[in-house]
C-alpha positions as CSV (number, residue, x, y, z in Angstrom):
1,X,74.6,129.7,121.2
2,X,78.0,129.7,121.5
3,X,80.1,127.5,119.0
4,X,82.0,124.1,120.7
5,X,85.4,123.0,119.3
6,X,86.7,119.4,120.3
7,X,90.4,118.7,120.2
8,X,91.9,115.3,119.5
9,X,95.4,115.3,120.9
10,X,98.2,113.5,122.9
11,X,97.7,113.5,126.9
12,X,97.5,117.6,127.5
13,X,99.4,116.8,131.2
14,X,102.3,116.0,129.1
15,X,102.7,118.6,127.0
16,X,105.6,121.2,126.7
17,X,104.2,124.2,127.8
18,X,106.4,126.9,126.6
19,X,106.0,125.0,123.0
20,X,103.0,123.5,122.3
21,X,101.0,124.9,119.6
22,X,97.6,122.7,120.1
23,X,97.3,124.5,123.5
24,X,98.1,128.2,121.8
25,X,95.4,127.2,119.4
26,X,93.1,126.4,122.8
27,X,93.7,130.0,124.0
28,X,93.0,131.6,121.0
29,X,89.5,130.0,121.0
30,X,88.7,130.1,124.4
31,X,89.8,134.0,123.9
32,X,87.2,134.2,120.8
33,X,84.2,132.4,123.5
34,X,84.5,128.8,122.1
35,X,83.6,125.8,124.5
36,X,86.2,123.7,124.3
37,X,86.1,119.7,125.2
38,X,89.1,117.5,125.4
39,X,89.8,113.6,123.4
40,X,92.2,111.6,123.0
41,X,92.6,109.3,120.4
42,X,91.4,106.3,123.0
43,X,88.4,108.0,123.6
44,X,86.9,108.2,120.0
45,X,84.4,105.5,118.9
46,X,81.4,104.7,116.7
47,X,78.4,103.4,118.0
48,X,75.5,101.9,115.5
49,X,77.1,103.9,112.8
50,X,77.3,107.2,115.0
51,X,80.9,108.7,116.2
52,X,81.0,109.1,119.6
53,X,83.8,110.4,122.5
54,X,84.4,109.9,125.9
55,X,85.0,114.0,125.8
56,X,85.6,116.2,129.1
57,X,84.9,119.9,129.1
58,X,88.5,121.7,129.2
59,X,89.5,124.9,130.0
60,X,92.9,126.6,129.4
61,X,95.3,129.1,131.3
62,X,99.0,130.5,129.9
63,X,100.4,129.7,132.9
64,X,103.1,127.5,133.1
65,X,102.2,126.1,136.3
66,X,98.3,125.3,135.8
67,X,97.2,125.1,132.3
68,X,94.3,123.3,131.7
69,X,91.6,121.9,133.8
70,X,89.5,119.0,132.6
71,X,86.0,118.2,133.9
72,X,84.5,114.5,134.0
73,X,84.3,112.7,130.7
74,X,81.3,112.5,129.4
75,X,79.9,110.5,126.0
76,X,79.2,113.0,123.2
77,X,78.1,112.7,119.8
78,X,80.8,114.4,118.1
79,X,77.8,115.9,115.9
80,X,77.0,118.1,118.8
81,X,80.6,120.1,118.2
82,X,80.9,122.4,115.9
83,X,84.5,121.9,115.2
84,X,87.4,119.1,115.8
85,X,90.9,119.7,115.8
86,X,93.0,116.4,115.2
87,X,96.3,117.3,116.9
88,X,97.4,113.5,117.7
89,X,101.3,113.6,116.5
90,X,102.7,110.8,114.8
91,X,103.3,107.6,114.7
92,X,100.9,107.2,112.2
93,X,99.9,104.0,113.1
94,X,97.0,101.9,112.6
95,X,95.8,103.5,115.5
96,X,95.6,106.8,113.7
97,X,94.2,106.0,110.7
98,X,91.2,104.3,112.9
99,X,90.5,107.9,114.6
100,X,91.0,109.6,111.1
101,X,87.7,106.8,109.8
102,X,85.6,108.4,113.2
103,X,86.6,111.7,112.8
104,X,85.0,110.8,109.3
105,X,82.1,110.0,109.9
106,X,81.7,112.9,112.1
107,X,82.7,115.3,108.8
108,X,79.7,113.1,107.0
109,X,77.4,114.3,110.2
110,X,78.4,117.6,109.3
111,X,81.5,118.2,111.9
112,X,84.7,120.5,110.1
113,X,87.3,118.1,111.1
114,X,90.7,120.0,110.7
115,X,92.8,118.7,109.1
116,X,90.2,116.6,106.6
117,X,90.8,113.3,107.8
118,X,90.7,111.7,104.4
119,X,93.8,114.2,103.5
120,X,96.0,113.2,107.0
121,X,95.3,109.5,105.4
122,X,96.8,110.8,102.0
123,X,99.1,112.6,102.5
124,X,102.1,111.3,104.3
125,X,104.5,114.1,105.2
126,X,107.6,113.1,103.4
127,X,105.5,111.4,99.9
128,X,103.2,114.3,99.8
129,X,106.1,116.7,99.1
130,X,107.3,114.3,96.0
131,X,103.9,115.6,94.2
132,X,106.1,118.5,93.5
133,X,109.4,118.1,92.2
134,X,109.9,121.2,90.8
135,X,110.0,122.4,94.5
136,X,111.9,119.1,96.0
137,X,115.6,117.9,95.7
138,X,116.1,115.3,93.8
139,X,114.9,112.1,95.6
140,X,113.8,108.2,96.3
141,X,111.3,106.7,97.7
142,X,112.2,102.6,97.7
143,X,112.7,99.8,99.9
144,X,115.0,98.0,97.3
145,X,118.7,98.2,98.7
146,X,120.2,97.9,95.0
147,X,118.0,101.5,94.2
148,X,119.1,103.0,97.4
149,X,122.5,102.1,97.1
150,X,122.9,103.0,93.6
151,X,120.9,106.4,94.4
152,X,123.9,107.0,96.9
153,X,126.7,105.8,94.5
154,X,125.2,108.8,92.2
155,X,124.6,111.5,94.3
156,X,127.5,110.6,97.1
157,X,126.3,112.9,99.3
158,X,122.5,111.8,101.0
159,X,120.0,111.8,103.7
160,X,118.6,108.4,104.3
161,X,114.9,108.8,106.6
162,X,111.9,107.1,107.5
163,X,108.7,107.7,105.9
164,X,106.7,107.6,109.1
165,X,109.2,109.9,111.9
166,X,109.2,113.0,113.2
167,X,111.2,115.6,115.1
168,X,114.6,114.8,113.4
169,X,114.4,110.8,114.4
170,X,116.3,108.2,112.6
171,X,117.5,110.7,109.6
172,X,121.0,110.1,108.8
173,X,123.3,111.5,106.4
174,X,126.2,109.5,104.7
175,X,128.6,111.0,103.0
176,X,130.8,109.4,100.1
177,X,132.7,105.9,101.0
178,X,130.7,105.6,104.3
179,X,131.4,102.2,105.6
180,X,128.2,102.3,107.2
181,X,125.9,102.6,104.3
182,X,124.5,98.7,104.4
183,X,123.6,98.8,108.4
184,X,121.9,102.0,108.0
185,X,119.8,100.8,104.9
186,X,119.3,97.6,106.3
187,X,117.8,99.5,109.6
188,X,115.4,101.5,107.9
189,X,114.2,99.5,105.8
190,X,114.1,96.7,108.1
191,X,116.2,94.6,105.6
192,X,114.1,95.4,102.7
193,X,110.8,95.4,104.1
194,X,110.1,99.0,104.7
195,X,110.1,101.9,102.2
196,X,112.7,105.0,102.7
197,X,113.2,108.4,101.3
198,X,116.6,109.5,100.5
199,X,117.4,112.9,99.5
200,X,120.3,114.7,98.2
201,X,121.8,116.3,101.0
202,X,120.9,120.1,100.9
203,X,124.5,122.5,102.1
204,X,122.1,125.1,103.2
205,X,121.0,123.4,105.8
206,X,123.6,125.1,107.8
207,X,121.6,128.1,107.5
208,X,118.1,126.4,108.9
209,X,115.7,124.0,108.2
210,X,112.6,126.5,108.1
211,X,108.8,125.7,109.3
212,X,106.7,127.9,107.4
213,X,103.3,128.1,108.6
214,X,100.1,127.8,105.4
215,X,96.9,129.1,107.5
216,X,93.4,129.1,105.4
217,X,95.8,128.6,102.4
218,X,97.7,132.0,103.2
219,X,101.9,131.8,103.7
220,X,102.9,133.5,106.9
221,X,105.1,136.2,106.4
222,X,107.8,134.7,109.3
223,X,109.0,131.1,109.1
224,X,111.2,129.3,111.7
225,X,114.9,128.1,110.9
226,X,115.9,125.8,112.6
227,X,119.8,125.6,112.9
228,X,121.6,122.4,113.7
229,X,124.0,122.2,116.6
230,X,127.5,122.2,115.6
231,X,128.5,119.0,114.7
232,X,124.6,117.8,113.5
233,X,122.8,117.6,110.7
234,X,119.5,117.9,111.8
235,X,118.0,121.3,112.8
236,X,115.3,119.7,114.2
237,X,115.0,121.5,118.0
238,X,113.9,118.2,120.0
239,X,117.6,116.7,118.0
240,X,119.7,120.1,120.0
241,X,119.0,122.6,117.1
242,X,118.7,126.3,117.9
243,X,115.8,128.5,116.3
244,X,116.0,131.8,114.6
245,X,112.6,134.2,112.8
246,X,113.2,134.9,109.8
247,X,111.3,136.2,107.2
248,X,110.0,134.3,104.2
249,X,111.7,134.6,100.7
250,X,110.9,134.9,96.8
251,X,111.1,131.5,96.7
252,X,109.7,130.9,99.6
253,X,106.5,132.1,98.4
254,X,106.7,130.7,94.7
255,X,107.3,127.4,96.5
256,X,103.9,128.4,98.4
257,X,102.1,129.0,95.2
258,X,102.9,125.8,93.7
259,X,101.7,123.7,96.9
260,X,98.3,126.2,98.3
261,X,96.1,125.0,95.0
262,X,96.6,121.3,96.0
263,X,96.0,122.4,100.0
264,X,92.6,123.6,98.8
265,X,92.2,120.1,97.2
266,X,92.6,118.7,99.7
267,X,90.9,120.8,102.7
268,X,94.4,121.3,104.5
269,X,93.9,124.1,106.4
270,X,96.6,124.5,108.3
271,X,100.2,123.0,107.1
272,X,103.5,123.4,108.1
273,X,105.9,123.7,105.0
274,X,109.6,122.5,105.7
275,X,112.5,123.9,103.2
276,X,116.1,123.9,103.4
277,X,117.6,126.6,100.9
278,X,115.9,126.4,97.8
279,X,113.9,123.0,98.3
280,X,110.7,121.9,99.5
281,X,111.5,118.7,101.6
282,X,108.2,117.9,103.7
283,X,105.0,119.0,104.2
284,X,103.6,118.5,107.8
285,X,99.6,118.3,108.0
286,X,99.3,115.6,111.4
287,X,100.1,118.3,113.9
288,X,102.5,121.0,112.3
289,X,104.3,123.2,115.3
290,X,106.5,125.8,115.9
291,X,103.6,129.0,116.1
292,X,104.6,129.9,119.9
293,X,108.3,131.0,118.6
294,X,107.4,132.9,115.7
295,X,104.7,134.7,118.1
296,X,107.1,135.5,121.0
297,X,109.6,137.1,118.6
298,X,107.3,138.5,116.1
299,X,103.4,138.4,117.9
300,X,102.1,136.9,114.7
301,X,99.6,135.3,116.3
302,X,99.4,132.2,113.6
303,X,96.8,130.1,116.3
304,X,94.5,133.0,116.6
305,X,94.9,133.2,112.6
306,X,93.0,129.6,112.1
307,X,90.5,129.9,114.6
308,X,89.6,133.0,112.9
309,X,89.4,131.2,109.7
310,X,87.6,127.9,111.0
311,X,85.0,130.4,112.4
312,X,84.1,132.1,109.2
313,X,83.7,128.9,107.3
């Protein structure tokens, strides 16, 4: 009988094609004879205990033009897939933590859920990496204006981000004497309200912020660096930043080694490490990207990779 993997993830019509790595992930298991069904977060629910989905079949095509076609949704026990793949991208809202408690229970039904939804709970992208500050730059996480300000006055040079963004949004960097230092931190925080991370501001960043891929706890040998645009600080490439293979480093890999045992804690089986020169600054688990550039330059095919591995588990 051949094996069924669901995929939770944002609307699949809106997707960038040329980019998206849920959709390479799609291929690769339609291309290893998977049935593949189609959720969104919306469509999840539990019934009398039971998790359930408004699922449709889906089927999937590398062509720009025409790239999926959906059948009729249909409820489904999500115990009658053999796999789920939550791909829903921040926010994490209350909205995702509700699918992460379904996708539980279909884990306790006897579902592999990947990422464990108990771990995309836990660990939230920017915290997560604090659990290793041999790897991190030196760091904050407050809401308390007095501690961020005086973390600033220290280190003069910092990035100031939210806990809860992605793609580069709302990071700024202020330098020393910034005259905007108080409306920043009091937007963030929400005057107070809301915890922050700040960060010493890495120089290296010139050079890329690099997405290395951890598949089945295994470092890729290519990362992505992404380079910000002349004039940014962000290399994020949704924020203008250009993208360049590279591959990975001595330290790079010792950074690996010090993260991959708490991975396997944690049932992460697919992660996106970020790291600016020497330093480990987040570690992506919602819906970690960036596999269809590496593969076009390098045809490591990272998405066929994971299916590989969730199909000998």
């Amino acid at each position: 009988m051949k094996k069924r993997l669901g995929v939770v993830m944002d609307p699949i019509e809106e997707i960038h094609f040329a980019k998206d790595t849920s959709l390479a992930m799609l291929a690769a298991a339609k291309n290893r004879g998977l049935d593949l069904f189609y959720m969104t977060v919306a469509d999840l629910f539990i019934e009398n205990g039971k998790a359930y989905a408004m699922a449709s079949s889906l089927d999937v095509f590398m062509d720009e033009t025409h790239w999926f076609e959906l059948g009729d949704p249909q409820k489904t026990a999500l115990s009658d897939l053999d796999v789920i793949l939550m791909r829903k991208d921040p926010p994490f809202d209350n909205e995702f933590i509700y699918a992460t408690y379904i996708l539980e229970a279909a884990e306790r039904e006897g579902v592999l859920v990947v990422n464990k939804p108990s771990s995309l709970r836990d660990c939230n992208e920017k915290i997560f990496a604090t659990w290793f500050p041999e790897c991190s730059p030196t760091h904050l996480v407050a809401k308390d204006m007095t501690l961020l300000k005086d973390f600033h006055r220290t280190h003069k040079d910092v990035i100031f981000k939210p806990l809860d963004g992605m793609g580069g949004s709302k990071i700024f960097r202020v330098k020393e004497d910034d005259s905007n230092l108080s409306v920043i931190l009091e937007t963030l925080t929400e005057f107070g309200s809301q915890s922050i991370m700040a960060q010493v501001y890495i120089p290296d960043i010139v050079k890329g912020d690099k997405r290395l891929h951890v598949v089945n706890y295994e470092p890729m040998p290519y990362a992505l660096a992404r380079i910000p645009a002349k004039g940014e600080t962000r290399g994020n490439l949704v924020a203008g930043g250009i993208s360049k293979v590279v591959e990975v480093t001595e330290r790079d890999l010792w950074i690996c080694e010090q993260v991959i045992p708490v991975l396997k804690e944690k049932g992460l089986l697919f992660v996106g490490l970020d790291i600016i020169g020497d330093y480990l600054t987040e570690i992506n688990v919602t819906s970690p990207t960036c596999v269809r550039e590496i593969y076009r330059e390098t045809q490591l095919d990272i998405a066929g990779k994971l299916i590989d591995a969730i199909l000998a588990i």
